[in-house]
PDB file as gemmi writes it, atoms N, CA and C in Angstrom:
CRYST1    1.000    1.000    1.000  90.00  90.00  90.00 P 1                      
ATOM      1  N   UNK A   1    -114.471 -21.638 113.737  1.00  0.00           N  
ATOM      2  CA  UNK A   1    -114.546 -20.855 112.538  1.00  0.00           C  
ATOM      3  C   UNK A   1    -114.751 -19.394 112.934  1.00  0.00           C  
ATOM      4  N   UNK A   2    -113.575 -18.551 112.429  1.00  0.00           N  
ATOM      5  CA  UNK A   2    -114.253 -17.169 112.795  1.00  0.00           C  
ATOM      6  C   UNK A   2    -114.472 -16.184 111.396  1.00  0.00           C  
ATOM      7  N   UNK A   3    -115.207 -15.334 111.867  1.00  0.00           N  
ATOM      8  CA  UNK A   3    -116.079 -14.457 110.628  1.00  0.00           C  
ATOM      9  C   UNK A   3    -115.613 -13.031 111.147  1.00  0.00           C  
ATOM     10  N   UNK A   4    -114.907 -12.398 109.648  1.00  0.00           N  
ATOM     11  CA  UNK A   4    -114.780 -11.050 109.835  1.00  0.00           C  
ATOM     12  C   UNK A   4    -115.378 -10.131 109.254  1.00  0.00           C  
ATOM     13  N   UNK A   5    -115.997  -9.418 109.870  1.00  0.00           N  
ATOM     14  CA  UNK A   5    -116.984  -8.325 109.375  1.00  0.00           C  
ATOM     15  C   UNK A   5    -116.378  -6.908 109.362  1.00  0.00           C  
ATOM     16  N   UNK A   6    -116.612  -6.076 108.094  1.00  0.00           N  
ATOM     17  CA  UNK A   6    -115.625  -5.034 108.083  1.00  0.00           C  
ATOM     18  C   UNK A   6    -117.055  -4.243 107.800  1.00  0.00           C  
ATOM     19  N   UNK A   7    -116.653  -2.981 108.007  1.00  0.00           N  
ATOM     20  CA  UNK A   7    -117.662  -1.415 107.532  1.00  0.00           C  
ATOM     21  C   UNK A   7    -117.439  -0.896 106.326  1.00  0.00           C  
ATOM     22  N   UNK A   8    -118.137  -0.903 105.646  1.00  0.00           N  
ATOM     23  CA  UNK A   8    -117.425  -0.001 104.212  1.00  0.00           C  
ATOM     24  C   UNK A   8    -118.892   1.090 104.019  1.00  0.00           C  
ATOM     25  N   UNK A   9    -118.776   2.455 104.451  1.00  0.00           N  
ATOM     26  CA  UNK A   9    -120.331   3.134 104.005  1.00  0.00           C  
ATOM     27  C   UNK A   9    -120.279   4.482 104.549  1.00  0.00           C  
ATOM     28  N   UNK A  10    -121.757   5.464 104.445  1.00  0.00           N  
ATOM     29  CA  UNK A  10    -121.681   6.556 105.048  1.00  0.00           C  
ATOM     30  C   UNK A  10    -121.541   6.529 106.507  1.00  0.00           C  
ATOM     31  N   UNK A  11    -120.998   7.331 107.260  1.00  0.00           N  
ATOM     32  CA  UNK A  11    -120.980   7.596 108.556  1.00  0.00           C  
ATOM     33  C   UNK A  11    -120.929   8.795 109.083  1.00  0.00           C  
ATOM     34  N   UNK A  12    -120.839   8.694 110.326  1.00  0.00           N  
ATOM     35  CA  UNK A  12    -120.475   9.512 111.366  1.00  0.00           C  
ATOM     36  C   UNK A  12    -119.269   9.350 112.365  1.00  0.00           C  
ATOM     37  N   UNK A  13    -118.245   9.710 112.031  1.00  0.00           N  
ATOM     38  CA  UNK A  13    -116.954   9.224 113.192  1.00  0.00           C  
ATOM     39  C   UNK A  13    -116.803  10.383 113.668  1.00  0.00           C  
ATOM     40  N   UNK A  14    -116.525   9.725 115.281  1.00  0.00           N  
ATOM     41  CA  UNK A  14    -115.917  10.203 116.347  1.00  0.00           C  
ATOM     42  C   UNK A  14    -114.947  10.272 116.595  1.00  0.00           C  
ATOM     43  N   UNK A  15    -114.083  10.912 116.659  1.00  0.00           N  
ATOM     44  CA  UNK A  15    -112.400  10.703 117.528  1.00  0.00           C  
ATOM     45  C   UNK A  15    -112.176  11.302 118.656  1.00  0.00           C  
ATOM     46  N   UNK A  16    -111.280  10.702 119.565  1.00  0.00           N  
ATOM     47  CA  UNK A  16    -110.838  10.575 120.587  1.00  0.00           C  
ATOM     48  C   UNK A  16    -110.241  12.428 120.529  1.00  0.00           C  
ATOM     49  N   UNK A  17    -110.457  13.571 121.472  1.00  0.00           N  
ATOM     50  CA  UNK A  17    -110.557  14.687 121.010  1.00  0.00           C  
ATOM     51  C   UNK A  17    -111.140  15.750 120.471  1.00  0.00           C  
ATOM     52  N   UNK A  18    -112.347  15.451 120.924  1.00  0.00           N  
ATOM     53  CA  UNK A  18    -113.934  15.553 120.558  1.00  0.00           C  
ATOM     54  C   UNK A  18    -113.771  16.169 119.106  1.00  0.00           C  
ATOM     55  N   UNK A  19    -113.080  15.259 118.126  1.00  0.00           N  
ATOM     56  CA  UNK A  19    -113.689  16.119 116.739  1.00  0.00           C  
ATOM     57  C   UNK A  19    -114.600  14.927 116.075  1.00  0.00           C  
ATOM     58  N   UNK A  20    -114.904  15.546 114.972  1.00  0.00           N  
ATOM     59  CA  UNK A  20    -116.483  14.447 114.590  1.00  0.00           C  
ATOM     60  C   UNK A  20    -115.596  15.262 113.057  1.00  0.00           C  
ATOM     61  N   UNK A  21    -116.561  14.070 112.077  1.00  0.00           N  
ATOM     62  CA  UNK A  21    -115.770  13.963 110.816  1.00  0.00           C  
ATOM     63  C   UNK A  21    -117.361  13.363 110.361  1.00  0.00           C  
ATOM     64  N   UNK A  22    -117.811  13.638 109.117  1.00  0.00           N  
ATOM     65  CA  UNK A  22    -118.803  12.422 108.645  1.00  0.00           C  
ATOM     66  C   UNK A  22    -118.381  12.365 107.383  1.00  0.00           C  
ATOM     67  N   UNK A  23    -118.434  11.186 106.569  1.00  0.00           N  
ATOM     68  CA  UNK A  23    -118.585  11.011 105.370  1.00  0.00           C  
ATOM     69  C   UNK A  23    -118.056   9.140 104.794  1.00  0.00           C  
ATOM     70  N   UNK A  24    -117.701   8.912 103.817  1.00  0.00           N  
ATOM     71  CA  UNK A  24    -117.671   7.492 103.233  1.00  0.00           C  
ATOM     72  C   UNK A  24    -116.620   7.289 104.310  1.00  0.00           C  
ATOM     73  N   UNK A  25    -116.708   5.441 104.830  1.00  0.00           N  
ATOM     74  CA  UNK A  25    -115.629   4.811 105.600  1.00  0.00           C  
ATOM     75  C   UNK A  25    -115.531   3.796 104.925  1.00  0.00           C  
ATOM     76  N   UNK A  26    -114.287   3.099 105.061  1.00  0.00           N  
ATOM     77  CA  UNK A  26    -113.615   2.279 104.441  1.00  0.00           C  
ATOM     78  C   UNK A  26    -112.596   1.127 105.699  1.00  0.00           C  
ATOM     79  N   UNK A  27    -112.317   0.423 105.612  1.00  0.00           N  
ATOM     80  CA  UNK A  27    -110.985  -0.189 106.200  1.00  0.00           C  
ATOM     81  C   UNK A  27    -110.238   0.041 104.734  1.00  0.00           C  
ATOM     82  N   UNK A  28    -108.530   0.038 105.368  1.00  0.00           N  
ATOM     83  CA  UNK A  28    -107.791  -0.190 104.656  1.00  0.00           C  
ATOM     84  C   UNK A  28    -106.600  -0.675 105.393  1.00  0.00           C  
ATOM     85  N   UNK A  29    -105.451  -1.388 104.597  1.00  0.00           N  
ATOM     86  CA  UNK A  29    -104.458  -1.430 105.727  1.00  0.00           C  
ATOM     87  C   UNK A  29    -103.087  -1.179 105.072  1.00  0.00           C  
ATOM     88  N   UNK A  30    -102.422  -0.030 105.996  1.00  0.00           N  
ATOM     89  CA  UNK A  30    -101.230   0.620 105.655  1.00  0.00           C  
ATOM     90  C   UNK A  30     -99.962   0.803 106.488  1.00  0.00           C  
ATOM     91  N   UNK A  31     -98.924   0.414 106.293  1.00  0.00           N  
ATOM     92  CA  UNK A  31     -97.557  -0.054 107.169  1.00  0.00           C  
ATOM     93  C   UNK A  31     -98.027  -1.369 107.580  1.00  0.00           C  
ATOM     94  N   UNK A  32     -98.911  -2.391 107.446  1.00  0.00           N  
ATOM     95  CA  UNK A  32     -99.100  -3.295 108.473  1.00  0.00           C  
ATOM     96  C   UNK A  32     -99.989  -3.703 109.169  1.00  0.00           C  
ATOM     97  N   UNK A  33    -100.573  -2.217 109.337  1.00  0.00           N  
ATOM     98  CA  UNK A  33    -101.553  -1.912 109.908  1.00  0.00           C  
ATOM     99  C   UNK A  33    -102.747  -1.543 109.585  1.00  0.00           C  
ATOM    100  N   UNK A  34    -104.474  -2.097 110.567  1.00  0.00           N  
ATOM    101  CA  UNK A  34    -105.212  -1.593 109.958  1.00  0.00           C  
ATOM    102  C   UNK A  34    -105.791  -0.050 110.264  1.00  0.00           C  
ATOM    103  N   UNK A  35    -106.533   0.371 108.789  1.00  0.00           N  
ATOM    104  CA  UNK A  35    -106.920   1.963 109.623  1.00  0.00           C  
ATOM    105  C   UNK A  35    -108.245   2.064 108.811  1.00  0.00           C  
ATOM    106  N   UNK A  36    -109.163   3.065 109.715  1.00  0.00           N  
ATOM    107  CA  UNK A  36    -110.319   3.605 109.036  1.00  0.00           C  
ATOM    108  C   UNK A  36    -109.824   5.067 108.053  1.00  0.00           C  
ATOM    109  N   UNK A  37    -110.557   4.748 106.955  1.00  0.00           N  
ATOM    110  CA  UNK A  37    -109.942   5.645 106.157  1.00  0.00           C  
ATOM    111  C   UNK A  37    -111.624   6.266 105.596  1.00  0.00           C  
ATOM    112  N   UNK A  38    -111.373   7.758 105.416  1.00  0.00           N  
ATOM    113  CA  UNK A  38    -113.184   8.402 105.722  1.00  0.00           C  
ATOM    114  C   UNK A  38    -112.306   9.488 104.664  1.00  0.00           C  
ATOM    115  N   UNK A  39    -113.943   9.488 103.464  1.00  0.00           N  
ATOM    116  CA  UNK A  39    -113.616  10.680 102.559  1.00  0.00           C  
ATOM    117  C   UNK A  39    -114.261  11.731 102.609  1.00  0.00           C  
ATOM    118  N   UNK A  40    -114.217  12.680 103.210  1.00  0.00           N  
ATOM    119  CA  UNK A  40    -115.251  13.507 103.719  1.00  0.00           C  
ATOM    120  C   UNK A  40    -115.615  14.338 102.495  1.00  0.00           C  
ATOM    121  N   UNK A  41    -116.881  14.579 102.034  1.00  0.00           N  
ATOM    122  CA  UNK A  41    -117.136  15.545 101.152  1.00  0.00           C  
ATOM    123  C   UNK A  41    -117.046  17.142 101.219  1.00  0.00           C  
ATOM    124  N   UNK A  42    -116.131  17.455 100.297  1.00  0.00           N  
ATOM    125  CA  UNK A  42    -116.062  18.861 100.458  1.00  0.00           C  
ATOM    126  C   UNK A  42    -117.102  19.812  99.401  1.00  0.00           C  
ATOM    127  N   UNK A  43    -116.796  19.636  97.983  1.00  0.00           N  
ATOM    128  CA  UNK A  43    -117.784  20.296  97.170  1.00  0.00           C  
ATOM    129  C   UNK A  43    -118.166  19.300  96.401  1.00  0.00           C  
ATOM    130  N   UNK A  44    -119.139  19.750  95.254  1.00  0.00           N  
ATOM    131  CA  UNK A  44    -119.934  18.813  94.682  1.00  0.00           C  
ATOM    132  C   UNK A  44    -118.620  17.910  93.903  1.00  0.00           C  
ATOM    133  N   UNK A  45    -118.438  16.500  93.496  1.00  0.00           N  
ATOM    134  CA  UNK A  45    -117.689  15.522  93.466  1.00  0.00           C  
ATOM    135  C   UNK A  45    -115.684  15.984  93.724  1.00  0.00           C  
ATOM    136  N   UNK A  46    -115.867  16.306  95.010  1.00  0.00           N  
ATOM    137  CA  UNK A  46    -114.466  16.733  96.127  1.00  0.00           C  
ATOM    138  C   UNK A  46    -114.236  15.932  97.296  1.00  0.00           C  
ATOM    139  N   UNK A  47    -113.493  15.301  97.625  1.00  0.00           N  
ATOM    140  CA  UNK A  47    -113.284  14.794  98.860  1.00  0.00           C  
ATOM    141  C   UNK A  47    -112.126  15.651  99.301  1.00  0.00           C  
ATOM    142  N   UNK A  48    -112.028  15.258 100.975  1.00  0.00           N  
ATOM    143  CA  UNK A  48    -110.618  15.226 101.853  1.00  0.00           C  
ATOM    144  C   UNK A  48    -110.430  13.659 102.453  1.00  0.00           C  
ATOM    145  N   UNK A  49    -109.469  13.014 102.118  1.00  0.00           N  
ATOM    146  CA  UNK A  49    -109.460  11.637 102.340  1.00  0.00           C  
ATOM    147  C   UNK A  49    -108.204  11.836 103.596  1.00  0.00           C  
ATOM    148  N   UNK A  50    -108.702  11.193 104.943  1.00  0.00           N  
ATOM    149  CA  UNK A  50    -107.883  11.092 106.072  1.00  0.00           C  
ATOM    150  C   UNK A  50    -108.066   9.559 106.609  1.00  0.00           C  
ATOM    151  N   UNK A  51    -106.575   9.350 107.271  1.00  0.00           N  
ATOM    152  CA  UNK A  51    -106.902   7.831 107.783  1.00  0.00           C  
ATOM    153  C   UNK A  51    -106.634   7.910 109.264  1.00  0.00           C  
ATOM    154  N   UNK A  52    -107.679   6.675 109.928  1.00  0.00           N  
ATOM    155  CA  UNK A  52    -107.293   7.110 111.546  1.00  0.00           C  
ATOM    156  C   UNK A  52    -107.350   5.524 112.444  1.00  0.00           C  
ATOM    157  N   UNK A  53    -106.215   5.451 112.868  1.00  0.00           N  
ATOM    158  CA  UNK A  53    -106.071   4.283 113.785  1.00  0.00           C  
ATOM    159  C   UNK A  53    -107.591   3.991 114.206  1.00  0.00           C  
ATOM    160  N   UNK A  54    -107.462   2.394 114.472  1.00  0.00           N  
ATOM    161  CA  UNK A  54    -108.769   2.436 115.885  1.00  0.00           C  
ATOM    162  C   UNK A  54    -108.701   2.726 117.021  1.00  0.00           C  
ATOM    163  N   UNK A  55    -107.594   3.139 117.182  1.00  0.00           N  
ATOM    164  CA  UNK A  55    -107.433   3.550 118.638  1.00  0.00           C  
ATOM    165  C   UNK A  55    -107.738   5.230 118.542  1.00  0.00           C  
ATOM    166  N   UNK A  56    -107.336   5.930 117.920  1.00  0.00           N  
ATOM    167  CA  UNK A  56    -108.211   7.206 117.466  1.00  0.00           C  
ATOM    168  C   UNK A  56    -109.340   7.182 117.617  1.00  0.00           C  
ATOM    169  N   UNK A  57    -110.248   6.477 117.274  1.00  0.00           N  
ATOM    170  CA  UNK A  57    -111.539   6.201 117.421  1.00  0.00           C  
ATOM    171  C   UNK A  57    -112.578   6.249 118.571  1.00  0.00           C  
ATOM    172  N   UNK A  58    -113.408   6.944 118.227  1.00  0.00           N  
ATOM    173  CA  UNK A  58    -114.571   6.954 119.929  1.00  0.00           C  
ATOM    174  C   UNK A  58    -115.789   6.176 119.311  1.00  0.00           C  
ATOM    175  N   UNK A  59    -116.433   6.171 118.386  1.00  0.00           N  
ATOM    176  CA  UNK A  59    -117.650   6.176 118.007  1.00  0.00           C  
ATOM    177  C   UNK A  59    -117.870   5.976 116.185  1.00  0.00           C  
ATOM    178  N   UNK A  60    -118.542   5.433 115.569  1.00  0.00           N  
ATOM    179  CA  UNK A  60    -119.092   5.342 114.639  1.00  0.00           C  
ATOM    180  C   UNK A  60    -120.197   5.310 114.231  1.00  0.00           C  
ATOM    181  N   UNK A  61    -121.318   6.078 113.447  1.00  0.00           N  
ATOM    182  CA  UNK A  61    -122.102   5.847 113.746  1.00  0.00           C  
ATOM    183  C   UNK A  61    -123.101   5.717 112.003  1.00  0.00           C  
ATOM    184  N   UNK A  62    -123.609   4.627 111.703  1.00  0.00           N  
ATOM    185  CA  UNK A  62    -123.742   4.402 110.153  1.00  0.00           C  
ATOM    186  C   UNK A  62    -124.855   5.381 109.554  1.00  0.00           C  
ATOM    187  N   UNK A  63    -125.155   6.176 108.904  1.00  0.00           N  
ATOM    188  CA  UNK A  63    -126.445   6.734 108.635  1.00  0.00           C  
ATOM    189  C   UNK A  63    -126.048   6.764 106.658  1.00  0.00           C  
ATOM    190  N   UNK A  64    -127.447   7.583 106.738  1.00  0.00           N  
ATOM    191  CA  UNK A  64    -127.201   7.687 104.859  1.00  0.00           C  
ATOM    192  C   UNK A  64    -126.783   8.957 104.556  1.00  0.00           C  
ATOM    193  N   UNK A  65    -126.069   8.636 103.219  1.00  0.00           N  
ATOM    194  CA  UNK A  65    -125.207   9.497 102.271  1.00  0.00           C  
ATOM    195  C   UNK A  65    -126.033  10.928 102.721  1.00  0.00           C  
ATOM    196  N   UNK A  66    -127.064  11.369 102.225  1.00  0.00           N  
ATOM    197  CA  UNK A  66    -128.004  12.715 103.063  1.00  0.00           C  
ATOM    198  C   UNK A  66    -127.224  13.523 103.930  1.00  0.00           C  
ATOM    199  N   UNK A  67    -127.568  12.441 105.110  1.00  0.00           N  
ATOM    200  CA  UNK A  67    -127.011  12.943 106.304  1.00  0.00           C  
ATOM    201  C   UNK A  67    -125.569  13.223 106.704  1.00  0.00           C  
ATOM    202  N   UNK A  68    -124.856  12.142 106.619  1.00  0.00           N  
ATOM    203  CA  UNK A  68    -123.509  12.252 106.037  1.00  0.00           C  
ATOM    204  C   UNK A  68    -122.685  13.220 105.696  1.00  0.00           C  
ATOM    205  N   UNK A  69    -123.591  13.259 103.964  1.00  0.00           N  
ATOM    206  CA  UNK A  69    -122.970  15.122 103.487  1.00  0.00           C  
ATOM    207  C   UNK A  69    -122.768  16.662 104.561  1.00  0.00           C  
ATOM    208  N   UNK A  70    -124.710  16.363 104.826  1.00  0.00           N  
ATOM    209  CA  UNK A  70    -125.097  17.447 105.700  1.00  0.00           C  
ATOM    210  C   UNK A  70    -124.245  17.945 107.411  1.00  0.00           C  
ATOM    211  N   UNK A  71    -123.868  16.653 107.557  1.00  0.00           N  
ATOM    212  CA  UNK A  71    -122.736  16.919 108.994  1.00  0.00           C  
ATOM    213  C   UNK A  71    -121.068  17.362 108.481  1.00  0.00           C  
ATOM    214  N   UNK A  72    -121.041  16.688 107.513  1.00  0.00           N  
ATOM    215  CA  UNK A  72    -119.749  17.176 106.899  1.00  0.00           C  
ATOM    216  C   UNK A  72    -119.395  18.622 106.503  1.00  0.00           C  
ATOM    217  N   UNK A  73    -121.005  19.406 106.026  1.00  0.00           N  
ATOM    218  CA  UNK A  73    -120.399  20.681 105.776  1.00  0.00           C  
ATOM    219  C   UNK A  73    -120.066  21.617 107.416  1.00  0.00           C  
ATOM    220  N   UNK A  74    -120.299  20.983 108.163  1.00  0.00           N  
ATOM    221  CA  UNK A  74    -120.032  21.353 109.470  1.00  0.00           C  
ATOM    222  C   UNK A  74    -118.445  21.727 109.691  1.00  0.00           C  
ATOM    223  N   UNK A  75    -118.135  20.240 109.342  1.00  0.00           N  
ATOM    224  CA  UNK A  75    -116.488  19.752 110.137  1.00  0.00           C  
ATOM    225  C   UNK A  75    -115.628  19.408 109.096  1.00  0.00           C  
ATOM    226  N   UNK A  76    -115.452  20.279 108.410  1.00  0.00           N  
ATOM    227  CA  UNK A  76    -114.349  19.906 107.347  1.00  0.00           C  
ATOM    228  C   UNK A  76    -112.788  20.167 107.698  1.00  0.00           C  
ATOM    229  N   UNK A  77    -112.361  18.683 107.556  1.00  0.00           N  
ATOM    230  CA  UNK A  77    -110.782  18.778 108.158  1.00  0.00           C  
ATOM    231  C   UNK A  77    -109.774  19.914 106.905  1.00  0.00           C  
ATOM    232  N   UNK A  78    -108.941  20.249 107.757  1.00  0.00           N  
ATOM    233  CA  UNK A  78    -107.696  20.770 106.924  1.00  0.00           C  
ATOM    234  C   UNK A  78    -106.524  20.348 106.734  1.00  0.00           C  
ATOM    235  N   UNK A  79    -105.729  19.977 106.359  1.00  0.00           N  
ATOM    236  CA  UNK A  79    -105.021  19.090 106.692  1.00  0.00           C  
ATOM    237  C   UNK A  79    -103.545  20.023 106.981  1.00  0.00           C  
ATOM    238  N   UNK A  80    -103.700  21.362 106.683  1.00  0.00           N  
ATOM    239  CA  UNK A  80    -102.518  22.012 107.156  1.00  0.00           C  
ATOM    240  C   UNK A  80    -103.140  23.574 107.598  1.00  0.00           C  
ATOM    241  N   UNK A  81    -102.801  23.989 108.528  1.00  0.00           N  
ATOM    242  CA  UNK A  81    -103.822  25.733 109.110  1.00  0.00           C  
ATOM    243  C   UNK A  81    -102.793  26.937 109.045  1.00  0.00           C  
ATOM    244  N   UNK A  82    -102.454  27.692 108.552  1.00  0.00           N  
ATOM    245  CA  UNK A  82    -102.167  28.968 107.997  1.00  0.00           C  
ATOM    246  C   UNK A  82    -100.655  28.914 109.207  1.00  0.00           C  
ATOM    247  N   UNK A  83    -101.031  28.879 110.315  1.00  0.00           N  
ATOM    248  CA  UNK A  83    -100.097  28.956 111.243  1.00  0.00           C  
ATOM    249  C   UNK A  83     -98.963  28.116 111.728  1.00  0.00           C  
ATOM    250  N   UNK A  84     -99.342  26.844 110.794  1.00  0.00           N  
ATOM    251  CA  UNK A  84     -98.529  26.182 111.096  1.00  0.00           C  
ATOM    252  C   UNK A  84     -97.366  25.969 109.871  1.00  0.00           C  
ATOM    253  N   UNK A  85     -97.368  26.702 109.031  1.00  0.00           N  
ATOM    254  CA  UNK A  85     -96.423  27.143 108.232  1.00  0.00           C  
ATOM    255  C   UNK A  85     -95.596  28.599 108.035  1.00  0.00           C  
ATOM    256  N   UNK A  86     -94.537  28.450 107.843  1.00  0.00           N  
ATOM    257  CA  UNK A  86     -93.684  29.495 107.700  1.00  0.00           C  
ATOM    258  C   UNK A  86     -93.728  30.919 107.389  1.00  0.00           C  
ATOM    259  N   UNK A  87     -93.153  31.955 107.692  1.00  0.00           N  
ATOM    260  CA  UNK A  87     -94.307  32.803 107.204  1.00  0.00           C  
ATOM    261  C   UNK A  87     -93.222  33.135 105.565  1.00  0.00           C  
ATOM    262  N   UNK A  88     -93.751  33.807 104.820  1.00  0.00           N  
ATOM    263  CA  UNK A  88     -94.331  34.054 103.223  1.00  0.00           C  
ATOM    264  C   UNK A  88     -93.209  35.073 102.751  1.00  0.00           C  
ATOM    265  N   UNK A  89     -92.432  34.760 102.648  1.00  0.00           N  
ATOM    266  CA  UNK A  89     -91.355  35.764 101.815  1.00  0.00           C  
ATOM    267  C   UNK A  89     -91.594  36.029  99.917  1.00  0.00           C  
ATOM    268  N   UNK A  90     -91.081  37.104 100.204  1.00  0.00           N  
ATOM    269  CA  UNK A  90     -91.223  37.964  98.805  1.00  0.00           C  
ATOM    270  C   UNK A  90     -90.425  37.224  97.816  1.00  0.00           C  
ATOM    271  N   UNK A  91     -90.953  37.099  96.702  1.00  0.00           N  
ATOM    272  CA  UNK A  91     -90.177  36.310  95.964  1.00  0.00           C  
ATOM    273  C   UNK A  91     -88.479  37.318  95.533  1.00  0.00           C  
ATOM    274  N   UNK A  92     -87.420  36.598  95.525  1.00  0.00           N  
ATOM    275  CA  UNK A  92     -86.441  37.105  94.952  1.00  0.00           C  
ATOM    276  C   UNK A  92     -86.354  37.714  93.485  1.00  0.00           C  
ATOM    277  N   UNK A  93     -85.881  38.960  93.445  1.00  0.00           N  
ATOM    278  CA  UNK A  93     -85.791  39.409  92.549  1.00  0.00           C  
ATOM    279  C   UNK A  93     -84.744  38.486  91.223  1.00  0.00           C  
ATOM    280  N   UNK A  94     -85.097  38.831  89.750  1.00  0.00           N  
ATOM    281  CA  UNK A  94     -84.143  37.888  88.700  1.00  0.00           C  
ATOM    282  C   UNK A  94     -83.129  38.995  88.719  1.00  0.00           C  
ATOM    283  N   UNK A  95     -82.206  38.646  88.504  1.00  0.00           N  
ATOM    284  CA  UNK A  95     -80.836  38.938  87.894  1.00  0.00           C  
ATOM    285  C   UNK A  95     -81.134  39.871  87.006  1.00  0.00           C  
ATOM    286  N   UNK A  96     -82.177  39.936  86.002  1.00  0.00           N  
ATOM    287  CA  UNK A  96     -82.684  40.860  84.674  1.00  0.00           C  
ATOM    288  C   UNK A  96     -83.505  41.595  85.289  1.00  0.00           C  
ATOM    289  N   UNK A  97     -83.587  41.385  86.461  1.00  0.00           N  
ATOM    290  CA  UNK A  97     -84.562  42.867  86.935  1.00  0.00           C  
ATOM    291  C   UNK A  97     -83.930  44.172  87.488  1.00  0.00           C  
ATOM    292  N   UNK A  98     -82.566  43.430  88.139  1.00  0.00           N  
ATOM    293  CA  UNK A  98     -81.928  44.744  88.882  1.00  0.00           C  
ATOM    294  C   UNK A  98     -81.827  45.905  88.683  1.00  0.00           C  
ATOM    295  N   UNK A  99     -81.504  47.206  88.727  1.00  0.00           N  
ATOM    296  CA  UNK A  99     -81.343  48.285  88.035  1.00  0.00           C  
ATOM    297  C   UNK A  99     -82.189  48.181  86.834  1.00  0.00           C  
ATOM    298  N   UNK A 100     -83.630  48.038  86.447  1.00  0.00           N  
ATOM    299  CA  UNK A 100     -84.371  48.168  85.218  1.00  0.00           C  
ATOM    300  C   UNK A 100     -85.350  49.311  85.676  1.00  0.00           C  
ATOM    301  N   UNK A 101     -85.275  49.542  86.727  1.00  0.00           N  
ATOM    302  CA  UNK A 101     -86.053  50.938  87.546  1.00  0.00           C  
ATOM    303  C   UNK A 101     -86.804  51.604  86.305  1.00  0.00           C  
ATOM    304  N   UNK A 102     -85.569  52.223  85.373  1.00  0.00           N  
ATOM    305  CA  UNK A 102     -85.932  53.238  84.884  1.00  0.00           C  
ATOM    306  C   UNK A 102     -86.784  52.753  83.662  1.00  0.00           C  
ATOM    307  N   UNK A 103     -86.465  51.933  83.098  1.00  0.00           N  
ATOM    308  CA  UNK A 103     -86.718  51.149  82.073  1.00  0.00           C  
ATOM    309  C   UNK A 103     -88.161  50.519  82.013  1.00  0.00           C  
ATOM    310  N   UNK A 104     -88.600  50.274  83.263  1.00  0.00           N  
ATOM    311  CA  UNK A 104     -89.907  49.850  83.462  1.00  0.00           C  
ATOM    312  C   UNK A 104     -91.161  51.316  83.509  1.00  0.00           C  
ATOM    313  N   UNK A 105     -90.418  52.392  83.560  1.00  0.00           N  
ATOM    314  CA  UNK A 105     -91.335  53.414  83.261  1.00  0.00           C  
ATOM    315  C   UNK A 105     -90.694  54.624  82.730  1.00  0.00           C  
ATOM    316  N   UNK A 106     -91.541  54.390  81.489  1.00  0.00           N  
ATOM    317  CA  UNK A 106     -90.600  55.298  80.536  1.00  0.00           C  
ATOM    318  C   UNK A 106     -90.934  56.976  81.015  1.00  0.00           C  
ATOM    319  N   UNK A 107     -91.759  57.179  81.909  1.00  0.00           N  
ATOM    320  CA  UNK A 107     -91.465  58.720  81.890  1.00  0.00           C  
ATOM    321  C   UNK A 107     -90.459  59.073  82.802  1.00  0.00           C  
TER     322      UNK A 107                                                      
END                                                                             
């Protein structure tokens, strides 16, 4: 007979890459596969919800909601960083704007 025991609660995770993450863990399983899925608190009722293989994984470590929060305002993931997107073009002018030069200031 075997018995499976899963985690569902506050934590502390580790990943492989020395980053640290704390907040609610979960199993879930997606493509097939299973993954730890952690909602990290951002502001008062805000999460960032990320999921991470177990093989990602270094460490878990269970503590209470408190503590949890309090490591989280540390290490809050992003899920996209300024640089890794394109850079920012000017929006195109409308068709009804062209030549309105004058029109937009009447002196």
């Amino acid at each position: 007979m075997s018995e499976k025991t899963t985690f569902e609660g506050w934590a502390i995770l580790e990943l492989m890459g020395h980053r640290r993450l704390a907040g609610y863990l979960s199993e879930v399983s997606l493509a097939g596969g299973s993954f730890v899925r952690i909602d990290v608190p951002t502001d008062i009722n805000k999460s960032v919800t990320q999921f991470y293989s177990a093989a990602a994984i270094y460490c878990i470590t269970p503590t209470s909601e408190e503590t949890a929060r309090a490591v989280a305002k540390g290490a809050q993931p992003a899920p996209v960083q300024r640089w890794e997107l394109p850079p920012a073009r000017p929006p195109e002018p409308d068709d009804d704007d062209v030549g309105d030069a004058e029109e937009d200031h009447p002196w």
